[in-house]
N, C-alpha and C positions, 0 to 999 in steps of 0.2 A: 504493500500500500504506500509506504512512506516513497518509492523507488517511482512509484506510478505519480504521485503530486510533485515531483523531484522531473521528470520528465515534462509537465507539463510547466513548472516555472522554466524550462531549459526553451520549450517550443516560443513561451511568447516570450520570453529575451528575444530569439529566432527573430520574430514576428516582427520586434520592435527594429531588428538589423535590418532587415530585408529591405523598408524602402533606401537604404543607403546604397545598399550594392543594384537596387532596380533603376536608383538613377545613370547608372554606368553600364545601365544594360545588360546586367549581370541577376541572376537570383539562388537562391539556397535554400535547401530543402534539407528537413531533419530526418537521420533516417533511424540512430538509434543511441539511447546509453547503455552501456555496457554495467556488468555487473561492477565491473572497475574502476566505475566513473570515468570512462570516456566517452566524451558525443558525436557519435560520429554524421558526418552530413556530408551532403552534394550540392557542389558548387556548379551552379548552372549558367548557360547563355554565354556571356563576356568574361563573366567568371573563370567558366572551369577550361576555357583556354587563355587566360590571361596571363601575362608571365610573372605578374606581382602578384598573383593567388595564395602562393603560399605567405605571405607578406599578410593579405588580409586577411589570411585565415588564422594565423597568429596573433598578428597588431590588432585588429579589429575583431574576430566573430570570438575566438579564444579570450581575448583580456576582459572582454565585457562579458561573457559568461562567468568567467572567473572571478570578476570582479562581484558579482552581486550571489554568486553560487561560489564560494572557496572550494566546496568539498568534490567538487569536479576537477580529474586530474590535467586532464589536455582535451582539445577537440582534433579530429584528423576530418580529412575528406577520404570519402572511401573509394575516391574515382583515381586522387590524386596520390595519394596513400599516405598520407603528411596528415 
């Protein structure tokens, strides 16, 4: 239970990223947390071929989950594998 409300503050952090990266044409989809606190997602559109991708997915879609969820360890993209 705690795991399933734990995903759901993860999607709309997600929610609140998304128009940032839809203005560059880009968008991201949540695809899972892991038992290990990883979230993993798909970076789409301008995104998941853009060569600063791993850069936002770090600097931006990881720091800001992290920042308001600590107990998540890292996010990857699972297209990208980062």
């Amino acid at each position: 239970m705690e795991n399933a409300t734990l995903e759901q503050k993860v999607m709309s952090i997600i929610d609140q990223i998304r128009p940032y990266l839809e203005q560059d044409g880009g968008n991201i989809e949540f695809v899972e947390l892991t038992d290990d606190m990883v979230v993993k997602v798909r970076l789409q559109g301008a995104c998941g071929t853009c060569p600063h991708a791993k850069m936002t997915l770090k600097n931006g879609v990881e720091q800001t989950i992290k920042h308001y969820l600590p107990e998540i360890d890292h996010v990857e993209d699972v297209v990208l594998g980062f």
